[in-house]
C-alpha positions as CSV (number, residue, x, y, z in Angstrom):
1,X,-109.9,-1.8,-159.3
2,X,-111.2,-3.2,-162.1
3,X,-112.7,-6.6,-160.1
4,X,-114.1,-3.9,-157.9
5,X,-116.3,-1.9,-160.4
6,X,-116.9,-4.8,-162.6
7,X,-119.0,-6.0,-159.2
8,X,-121.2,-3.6,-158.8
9,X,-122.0,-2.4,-162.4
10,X,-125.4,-3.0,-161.9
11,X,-125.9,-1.0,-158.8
12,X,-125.6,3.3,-159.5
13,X,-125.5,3.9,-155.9
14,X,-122.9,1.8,-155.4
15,X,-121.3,2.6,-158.5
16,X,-121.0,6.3,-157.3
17,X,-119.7,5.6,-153.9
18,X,-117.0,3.3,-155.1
19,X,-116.1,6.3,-157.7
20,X,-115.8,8.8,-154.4
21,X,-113.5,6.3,-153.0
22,X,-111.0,6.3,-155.4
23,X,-111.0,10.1,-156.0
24,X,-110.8,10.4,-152.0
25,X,-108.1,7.8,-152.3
26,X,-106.4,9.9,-154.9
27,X,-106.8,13.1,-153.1
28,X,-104.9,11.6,-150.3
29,X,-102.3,10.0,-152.3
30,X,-101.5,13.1,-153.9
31,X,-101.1,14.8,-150.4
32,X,-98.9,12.8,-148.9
33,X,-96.1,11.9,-151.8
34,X,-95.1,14.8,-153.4
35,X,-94.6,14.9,-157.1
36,X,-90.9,13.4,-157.8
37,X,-89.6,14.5,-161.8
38,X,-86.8,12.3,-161.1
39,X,-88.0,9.2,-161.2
40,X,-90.2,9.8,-164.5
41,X,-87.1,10.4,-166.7
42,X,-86.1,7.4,-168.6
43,X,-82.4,7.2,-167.6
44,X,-83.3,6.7,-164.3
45,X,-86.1,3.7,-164.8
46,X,-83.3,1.9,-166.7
47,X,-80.9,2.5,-164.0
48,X,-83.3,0.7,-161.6
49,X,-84.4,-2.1,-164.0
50,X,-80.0,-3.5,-164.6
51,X,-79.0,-1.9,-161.2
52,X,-76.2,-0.3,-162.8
53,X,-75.4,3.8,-163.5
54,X,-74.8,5.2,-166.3
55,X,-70.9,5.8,-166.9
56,X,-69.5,9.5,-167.5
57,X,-67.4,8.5,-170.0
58,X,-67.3,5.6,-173.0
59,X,-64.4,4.2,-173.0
60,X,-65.2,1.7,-176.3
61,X,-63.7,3.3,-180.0
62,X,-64.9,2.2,-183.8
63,X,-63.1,-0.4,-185.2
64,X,-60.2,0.7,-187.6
65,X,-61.6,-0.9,-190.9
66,X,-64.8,-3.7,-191.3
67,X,-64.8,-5.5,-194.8
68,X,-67.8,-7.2,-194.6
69,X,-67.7,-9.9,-197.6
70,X,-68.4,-9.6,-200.8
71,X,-68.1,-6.0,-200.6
72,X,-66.8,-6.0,-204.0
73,X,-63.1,-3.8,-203.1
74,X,-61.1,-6.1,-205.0
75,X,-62.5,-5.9,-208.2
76,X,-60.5,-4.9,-211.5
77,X,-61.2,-1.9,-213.3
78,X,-62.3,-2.9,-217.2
79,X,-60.8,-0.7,-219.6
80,X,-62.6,0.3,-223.0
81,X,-60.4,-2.4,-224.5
82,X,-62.2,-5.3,-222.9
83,X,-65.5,-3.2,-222.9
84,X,-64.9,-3.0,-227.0
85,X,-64.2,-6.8,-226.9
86,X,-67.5,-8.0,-224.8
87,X,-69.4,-6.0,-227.2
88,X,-68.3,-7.6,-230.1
89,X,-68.8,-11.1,-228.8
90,X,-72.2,-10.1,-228.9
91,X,-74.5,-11.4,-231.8
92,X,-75.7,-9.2,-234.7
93,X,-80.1,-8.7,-234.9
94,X,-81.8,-7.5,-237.9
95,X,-83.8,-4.4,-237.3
96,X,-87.0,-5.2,-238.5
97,X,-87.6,-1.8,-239.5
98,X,-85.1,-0.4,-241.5
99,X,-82.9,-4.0,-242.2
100,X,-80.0,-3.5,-240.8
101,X,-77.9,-6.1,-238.9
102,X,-76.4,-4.2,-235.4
103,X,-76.0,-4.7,-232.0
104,X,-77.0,-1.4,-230.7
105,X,-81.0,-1.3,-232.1
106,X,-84.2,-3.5,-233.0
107,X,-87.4,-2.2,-234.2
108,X,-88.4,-1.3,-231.0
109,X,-85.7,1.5,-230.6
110,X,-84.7,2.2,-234.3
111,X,-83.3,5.9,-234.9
112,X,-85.2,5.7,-238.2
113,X,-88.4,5.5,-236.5
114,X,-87.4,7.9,-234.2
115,X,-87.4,10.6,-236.7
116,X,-83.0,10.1,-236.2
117,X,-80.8,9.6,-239.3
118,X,-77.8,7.1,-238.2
């Protein structure tokens, strides 16, 4: 159809009566084969494309348990024992604001600056 308009672009008259072609074309397409919803619905066009119908019932089931790995299941719980101990491996800073040697400020987060008494 395409082919066939790009040819006679130049021409109108031609143009017009190619146009009443198709629509008479159309028309009589329309007449003869009626409308069919059945073979618009999506199921079906699938159906045709693998040959195969859909089944009534599924007979797969889920998998009873999937550890994909590295999951991280088998890891130990830490108690606040070994919490306290990794904290105090850590090394001492000196706040730079009020002089204090701890682990849990610098001068970027100091309660005294913060208007907080410790």
């Amino acid at each position: 159809m395409d082919m066939c308009r790009d040819r006679v672009r130049g021409n109108i008259d031609k143009l017009e009566e190619l146009g009443s072609h198709i629509q008479a074309l159309k028309d009589k397409i329309f007449a003869e084969v009626p409308y069919d919803t059945e073979i618009h619905r999506k199921g079906v066009a699938i159906q045709e494309v693998i040959a195969h119908t859909e089944p009534d019932e599924i007979s797969c089931t889920t998998p009873n348990k999937i550890r994909n790995k590295g999951c991280g299941t088998h890891k130990i719980p830490i108690g606040p024992r070994e919490k306290a101990i990794k904290a105090a491996k850590k090394p001492r800073r000196k706040c730079n604001y009020c002089g204090k040697q701890v682990r849990t400020h610098d001068k970027r987060n100091c309660p005294l600056k913060k208007g907080e008494a410790n």
